[in-house]
C-alpha positions as CSV (number, residue, x, y, z in Angstrom):
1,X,58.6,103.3,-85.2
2,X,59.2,100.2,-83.0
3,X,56.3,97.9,-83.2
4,X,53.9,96.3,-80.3
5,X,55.2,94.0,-78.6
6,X,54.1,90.8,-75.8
7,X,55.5,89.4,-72.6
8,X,54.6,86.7,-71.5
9,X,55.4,85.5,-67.3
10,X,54.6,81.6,-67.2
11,X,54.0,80.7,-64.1
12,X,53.3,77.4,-62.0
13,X,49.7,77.7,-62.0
14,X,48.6,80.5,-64.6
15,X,49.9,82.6,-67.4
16,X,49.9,86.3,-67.4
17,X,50.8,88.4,-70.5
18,X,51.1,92.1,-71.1
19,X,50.7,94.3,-74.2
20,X,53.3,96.8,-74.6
21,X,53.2,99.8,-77.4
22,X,56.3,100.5,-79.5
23,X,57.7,102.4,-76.7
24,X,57.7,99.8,-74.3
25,X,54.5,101.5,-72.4
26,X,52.4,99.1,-70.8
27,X,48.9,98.8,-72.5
28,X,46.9,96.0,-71.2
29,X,47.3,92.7,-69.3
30,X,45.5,89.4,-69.1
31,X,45.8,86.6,-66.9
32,X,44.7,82.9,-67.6
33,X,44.7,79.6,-66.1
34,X,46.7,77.0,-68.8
35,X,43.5,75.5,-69.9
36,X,41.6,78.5,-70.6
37,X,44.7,79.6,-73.0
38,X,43.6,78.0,-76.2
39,X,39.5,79.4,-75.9
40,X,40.6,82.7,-74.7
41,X,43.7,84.0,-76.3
42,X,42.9,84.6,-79.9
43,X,39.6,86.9,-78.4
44,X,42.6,88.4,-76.6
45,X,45.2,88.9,-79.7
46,X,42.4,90.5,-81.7
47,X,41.9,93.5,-79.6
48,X,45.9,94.4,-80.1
49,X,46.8,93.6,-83.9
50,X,49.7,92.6,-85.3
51,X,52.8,92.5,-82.8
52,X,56.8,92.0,-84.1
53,X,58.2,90.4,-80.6
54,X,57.2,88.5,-77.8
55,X,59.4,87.4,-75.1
56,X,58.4,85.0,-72.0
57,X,59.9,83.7,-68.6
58,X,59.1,80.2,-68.7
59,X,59.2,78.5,-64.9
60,X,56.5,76.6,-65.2
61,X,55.7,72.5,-66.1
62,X,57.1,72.7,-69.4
63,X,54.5,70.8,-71.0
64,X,52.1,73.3,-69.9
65,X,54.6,75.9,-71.3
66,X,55.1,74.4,-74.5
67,X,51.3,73.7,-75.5
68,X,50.6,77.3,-74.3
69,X,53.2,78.8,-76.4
70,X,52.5,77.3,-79.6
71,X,48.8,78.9,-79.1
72,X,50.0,81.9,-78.4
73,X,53.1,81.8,-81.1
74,X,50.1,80.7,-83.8
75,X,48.1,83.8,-82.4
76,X,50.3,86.5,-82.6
77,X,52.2,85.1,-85.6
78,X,55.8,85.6,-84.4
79,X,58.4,83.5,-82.5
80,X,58.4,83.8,-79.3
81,X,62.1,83.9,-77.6
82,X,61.8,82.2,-74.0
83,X,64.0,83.5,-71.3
84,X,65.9,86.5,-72.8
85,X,68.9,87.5,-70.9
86,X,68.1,89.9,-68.1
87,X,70.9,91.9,-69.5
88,X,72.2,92.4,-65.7
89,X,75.9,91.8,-63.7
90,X,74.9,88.9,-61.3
91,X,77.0,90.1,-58.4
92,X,76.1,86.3,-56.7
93,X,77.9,83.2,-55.8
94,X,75.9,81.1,-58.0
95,X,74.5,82.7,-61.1
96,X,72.8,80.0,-62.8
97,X,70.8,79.6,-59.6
98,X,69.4,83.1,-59.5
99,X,65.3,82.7,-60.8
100,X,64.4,84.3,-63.6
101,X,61.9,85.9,-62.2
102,X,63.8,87.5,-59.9
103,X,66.0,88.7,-62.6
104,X,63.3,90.0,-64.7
105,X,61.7,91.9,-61.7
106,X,65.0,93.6,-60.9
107,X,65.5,94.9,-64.7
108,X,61.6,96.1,-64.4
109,X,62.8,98.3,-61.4
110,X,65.6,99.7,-63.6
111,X,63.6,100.3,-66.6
112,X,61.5,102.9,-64.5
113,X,64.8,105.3,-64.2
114,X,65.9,104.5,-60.6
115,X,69.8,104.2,-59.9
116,X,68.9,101.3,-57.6
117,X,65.8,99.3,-56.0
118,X,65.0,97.1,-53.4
119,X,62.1,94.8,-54.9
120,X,59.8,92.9,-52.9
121,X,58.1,90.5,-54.8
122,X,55.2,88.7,-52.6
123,X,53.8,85.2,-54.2
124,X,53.7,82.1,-53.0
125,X,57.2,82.6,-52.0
126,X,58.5,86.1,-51.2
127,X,61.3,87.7,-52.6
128,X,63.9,91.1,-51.6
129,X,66.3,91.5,-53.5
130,X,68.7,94.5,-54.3
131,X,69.7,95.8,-57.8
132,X,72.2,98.3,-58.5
133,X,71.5,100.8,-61.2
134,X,74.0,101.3,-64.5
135,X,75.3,104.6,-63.2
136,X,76.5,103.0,-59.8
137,X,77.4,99.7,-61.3
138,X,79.1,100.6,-64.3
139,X,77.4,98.4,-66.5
140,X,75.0,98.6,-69.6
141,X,71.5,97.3,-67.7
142,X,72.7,97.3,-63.8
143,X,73.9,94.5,-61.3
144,X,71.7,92.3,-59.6
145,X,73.5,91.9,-55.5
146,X,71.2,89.1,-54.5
147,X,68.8,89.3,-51.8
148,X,66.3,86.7,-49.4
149,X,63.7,84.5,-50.4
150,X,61.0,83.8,-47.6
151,X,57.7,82.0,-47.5
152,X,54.6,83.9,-48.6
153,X,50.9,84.0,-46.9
154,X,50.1,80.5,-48.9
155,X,53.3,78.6,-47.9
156,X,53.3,80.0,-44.3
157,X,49.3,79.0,-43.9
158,X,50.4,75.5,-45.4
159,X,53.3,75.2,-42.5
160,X,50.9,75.7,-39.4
161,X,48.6,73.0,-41.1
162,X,50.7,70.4,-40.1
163,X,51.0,71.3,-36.6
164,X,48.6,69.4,-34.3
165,X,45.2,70.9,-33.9
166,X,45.8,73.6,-36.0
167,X,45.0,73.7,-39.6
168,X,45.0,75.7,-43.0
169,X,43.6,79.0,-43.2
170,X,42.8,81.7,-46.1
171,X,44.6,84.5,-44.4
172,X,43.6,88.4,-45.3
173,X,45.8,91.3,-44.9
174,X,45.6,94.1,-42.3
175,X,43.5,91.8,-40.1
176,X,43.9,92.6,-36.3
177,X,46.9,90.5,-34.6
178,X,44.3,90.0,-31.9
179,X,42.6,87.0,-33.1
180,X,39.7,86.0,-30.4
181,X,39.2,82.2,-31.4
182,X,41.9,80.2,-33.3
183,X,40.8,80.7,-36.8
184,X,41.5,84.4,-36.3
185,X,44.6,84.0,-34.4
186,X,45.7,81.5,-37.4
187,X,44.8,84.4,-39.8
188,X,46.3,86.9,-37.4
189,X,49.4,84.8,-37.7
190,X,49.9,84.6,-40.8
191,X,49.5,87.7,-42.0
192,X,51.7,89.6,-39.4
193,X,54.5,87.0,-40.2
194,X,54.8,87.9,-43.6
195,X,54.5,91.5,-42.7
196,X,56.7,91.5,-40.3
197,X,59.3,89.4,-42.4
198,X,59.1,91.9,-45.2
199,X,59.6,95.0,-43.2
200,X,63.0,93.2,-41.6
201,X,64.2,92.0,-44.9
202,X,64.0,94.8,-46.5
203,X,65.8,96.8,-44.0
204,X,68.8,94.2,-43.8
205,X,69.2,93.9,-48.2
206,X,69.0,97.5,-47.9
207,X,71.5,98.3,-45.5
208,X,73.8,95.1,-46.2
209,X,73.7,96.2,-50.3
210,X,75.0,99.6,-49.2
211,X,71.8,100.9,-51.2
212,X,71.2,103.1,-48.3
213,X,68.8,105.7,-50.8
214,X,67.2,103.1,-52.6
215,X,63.4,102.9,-53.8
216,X,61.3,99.9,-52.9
217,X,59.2,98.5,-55.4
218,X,56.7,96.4,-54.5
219,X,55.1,93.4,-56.7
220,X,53.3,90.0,-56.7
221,X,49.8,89.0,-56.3
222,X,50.0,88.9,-52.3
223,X,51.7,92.5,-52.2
224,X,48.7,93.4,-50.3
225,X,50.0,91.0,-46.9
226,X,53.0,94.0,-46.8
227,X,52.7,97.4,-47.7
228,X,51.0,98.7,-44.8
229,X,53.7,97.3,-42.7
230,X,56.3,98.6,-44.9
231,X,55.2,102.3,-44.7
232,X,54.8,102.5,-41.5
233,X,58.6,101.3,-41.0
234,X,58.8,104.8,-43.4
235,X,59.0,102.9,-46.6
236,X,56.9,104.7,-49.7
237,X,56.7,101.8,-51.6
238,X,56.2,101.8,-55.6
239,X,53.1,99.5,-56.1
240,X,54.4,97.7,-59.6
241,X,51.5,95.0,-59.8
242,X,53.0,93.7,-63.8
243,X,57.0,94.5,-62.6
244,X,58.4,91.0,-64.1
245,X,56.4,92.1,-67.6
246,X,57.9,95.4,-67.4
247,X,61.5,93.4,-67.0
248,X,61.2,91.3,-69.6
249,X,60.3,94.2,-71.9
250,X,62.8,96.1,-71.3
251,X,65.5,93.3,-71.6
252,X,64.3,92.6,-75.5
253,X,65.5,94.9,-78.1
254,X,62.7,96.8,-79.8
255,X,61.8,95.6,-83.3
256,X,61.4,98.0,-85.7
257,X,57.8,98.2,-87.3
């Protein structure tokens, strides 16, 4: 039987980790801020037992990175192998430029049976990006075609702070684009731009891709900001909250127990 195993999704500002069973079935996720990593991680590891792989996307400081991982790594008691191959055709100009989390989110869609997926993947930035499935593509894992990458509710809230008179706001999805004073407008603003960003982009990577049947999975912490908007532009969108996890277990080989 193929044992437990851990991914791991370093990001710029906190760590999120998932426990997967031998077959690759998300258990149970955590996420941490770098410096709670060292107080709260064996508490974590303990409820799990003994693991024989762990894999991570590493796009954070890599100091951070590095004194997080050799916690974890003396935790778990295995190596763990930083950015795996996604295993995917990069159908780009510029491969090596292509984040890994991107990458990772794209093989997550695959790994849930779909011959192809538009992912929208709504952070600090947002991403939409179109993946072809192994059937279509011809390939072991899939092709990744590329895709947009726009500014999420944080950034966009950050640009209308340095306009004059205006200034930053904590923006809340499906507020009314009716804002009465200029805090709600500034809200109203924000919000709706994403929305209204998401629902385009998606529309255009769809159509330009030629994935004209394709799924849309939806992902990221600020996921929220978009999926009204994108069902009622007749998306059904697939809510995949731990979707780069899900990647990067799929792209390591199973261990066997």
């Amino acid at each position: 039987m193929d044992a437990p195993f851990v991914a791991l999704d370093l990001g710029n500002g906190r760590l999120k980790a998932g426990w997967f069973a031998g077959d690759r079935r998300l258990e149970r996720t955590i996420t941490l801020a770098y410096d709670q990593v060292e107080a709260e991680w064996p508490r974590w590891v303990a409820l799990g037992g003994a693991v024989s792989q762990a894999a991570s996307s590493v796009v954070c400081d890599p100091a951070l990175a590095a004194r997080a991982l050799a916690t974890i790594e003396a935790g778990l008691q295995v190596r763990v192998e930083p950015n795996p191959s996604s295993g995917l055709q990069l159908a780009v100009t510029s491969p090596e430029t292509v984040g890994l989390d991107r990458l990772y989110a794209a093989r997550g869609a695959l790994a849930r049976g779909l011959d192809g997926a538009i992912v929208v993947d709504v952070g600090t930035a947002m991403t939409v990006d179109a993946v072809r499935g192994a059937a279509e593509s011809g390939t072991a894992a899939g092709t990744f075609l590329g895709g947009a990458i726009a500014p999420g509710p944080e950034l966009v809230a950050r640009s209308l702070a340095g306009a004059d008179k205006l200034y930053e706001v904590r923006p809340s999805p499906d507020i009314p684009a009716l804002g009465q004073d200029t805090r709600a407008a500034l809200e109203a603003g924000v919000a709706h731009t994403v929305a209204g960003a998401a629902v385009r982009l998606a529309q255009l990577v769809r159509s330009e891709s030629g994935l004209d049947q394709a799924a849309l999975i939806l992902t990221g912490g600020a996921r929220a900001f978009v999926s009204s908007a994108l069902a009622q532009a007749g998306w059904t969108p697939i809510d995949a909250p731990h979707l780069v996890l899900e990647g990067l277990a799929a792209c390591t080989a199973p261990a066997r127990a």
